[in-house]
C-alpha positions, -999 to +999 in steps of 0.1 A: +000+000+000+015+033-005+008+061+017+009+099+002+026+122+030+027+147+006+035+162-033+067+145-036+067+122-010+053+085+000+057+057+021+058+026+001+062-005+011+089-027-001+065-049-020+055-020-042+088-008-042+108-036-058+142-048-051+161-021-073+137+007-076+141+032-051+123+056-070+083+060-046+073+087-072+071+061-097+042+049-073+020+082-067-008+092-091+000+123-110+038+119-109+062+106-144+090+084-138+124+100-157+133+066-163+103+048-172+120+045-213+152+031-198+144+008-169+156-021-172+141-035-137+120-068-132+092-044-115+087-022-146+061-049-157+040-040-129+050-006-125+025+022-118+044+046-135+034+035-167-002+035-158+009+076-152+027+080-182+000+065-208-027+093-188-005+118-192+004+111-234-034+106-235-039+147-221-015+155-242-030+137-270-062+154-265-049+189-258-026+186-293-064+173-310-078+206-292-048+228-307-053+212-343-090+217-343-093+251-337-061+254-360-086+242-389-110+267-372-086+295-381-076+286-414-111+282-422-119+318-410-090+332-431-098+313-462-135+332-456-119+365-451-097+363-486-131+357-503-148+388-490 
């Protein structure tokens, strides 16, 4: 179970923790691992982190969909301006 004592800091246990990750903000919602890309531990198959990472590529995902829509939105205004 890990415990949140605050932003950047938890209590995990050494069950969540793993053998060679030392890393407890790999275990709190909200918070990216650095090293999620490279790790090479056993843990990363059960690993929070990447549970974190995919949620945070999926708000970016949407925010860049966002961005691109009212992108067309712009271009679509300009187009109707140059026919005016």
């Amino acid at each position: 179970m890990v415990k949140q004592l605050g932003p950047r800091t938890a209590v995990v246990s050494s069950k969540e923790l793993g053998t060679n990750c030392w890393l407890p903000k790999r275990f709190i919602l909200g918070e990216r691992c650095d090293r999620i890309w490279t790790c090479s531990y056993p843990e990363k198959k059960t690993c929070q982190a990447i549970h974190t990472e995919i949620s945070c590529l999926a708000q970016k995902q949407e925010h860049l969909l966002q961005v691109h829509s009212n992108i067309d939105i712009r271009v679509k205004e300009l187009l109707e301006m140059l026919e005016k």
